[in-house]
BALOBA-1460 file (C-alpha; in Angstrom, 3 decimals):
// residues 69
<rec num="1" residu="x" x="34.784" y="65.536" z="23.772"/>
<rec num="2" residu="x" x="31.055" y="65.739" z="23.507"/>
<rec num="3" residu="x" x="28.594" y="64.093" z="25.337"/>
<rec num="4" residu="x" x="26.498" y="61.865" z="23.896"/>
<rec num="5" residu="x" x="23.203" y="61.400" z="25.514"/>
<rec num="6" residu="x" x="22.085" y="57.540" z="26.563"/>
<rec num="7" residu="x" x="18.556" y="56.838" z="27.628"/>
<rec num="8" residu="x" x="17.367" y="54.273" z="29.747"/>
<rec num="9" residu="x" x="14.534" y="52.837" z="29.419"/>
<rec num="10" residu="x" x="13.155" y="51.245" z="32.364"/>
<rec num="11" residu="x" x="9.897" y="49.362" z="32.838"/>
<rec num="12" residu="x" x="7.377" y="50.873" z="35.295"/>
<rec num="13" residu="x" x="5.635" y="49.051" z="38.514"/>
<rec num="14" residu="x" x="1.951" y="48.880" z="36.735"/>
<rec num="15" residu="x" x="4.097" y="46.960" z="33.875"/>
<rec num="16" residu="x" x="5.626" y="44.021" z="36.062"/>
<rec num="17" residu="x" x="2.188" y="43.788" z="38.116"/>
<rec num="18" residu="x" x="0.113" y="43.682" z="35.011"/>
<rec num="19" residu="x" x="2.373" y="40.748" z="33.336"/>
<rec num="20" residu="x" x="2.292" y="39.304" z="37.117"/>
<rec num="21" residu="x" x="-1.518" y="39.248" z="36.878"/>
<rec num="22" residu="x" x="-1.718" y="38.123" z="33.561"/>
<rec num="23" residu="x" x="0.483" y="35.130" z="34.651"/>
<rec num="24" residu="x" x="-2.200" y="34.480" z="37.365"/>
<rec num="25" residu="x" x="-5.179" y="34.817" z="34.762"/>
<rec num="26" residu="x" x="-3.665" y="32.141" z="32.508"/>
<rec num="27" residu="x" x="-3.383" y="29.412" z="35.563"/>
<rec num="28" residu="x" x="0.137" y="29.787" z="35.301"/>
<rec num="29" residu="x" x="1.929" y="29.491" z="38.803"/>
<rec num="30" residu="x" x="4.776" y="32.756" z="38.395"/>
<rec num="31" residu="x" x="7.468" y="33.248" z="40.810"/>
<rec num="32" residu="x" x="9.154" y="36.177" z="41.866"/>
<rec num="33" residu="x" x="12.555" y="35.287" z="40.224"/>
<rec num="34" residu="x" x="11.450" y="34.150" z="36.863"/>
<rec num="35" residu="x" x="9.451" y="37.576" z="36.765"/>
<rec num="36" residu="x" x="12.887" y="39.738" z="37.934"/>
<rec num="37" residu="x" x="14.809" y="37.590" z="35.288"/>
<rec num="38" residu="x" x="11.873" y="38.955" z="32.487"/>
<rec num="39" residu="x" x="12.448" y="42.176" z="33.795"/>
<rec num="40" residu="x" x="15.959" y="42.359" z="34.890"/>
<rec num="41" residu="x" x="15.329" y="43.720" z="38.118"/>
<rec num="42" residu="x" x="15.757" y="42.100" z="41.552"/>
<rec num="43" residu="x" x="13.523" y="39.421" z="42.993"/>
<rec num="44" residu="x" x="13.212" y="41.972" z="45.532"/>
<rec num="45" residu="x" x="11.630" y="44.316" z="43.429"/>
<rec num="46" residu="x" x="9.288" y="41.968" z="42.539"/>
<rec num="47" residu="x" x="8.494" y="40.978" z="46.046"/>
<rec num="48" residu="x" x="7.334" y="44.324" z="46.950"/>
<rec num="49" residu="x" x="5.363" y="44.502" z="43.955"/>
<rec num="50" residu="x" x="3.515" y="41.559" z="45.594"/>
<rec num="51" residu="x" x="3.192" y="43.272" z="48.771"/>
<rec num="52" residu="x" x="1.523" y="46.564" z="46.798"/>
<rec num="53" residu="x" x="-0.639" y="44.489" z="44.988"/>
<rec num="54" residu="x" x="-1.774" y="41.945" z="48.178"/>
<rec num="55" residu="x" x="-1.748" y="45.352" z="51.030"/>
<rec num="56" residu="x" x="-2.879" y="48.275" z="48.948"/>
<rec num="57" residu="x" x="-4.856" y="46.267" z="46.124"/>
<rec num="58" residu="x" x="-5.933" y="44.091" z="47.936"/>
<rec num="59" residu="x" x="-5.455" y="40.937" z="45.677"/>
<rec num="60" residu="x" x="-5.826" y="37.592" z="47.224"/>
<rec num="61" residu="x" x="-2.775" y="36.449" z="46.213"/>
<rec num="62" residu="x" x="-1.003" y="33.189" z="47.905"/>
<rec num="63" residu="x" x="1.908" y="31.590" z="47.408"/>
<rec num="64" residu="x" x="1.787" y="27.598" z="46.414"/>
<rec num="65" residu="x" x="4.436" y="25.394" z="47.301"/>
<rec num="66" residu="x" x="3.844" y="22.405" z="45.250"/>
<rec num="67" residu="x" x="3.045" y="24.811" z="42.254"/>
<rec num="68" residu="x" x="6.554" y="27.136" z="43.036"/>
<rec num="69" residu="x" x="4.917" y="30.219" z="42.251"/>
């Protein structure tokens, strides 16, 4: 039986951060799981996308309660 060959195609970081940022940009309020659900990755993933972008960034990013997201 031959193989066949299947390619995955997977979204990088600089992808999810950029969407994450546009989000922000357009006064929108996103959340960690809506973004892993757009994705289909985990919402802990996205979390330390977050981190990379608030420690090593150094985006001012905050979370608001009222707002979820």
């Amino acid at each position: 039986m031959a193989k066949t060959k299947t390619e995955v195609f997977s979204r990088p970081p600089w992808e999810r951060m950029m969407r994450f940022h546009n989000l922000i940009q357009e006064k929108s309020f996103p959340n960690c799981n809506l973004i892993a659900k757009e994705f289909e990755v985990s919402w802990r993933t996205i979390m330390r996308d977050v981190d990379f972008m608030k420690c090593r960034l150094k985006l001012p990013l905050e979370f608001d309660a009222k707002q979820n997201g």
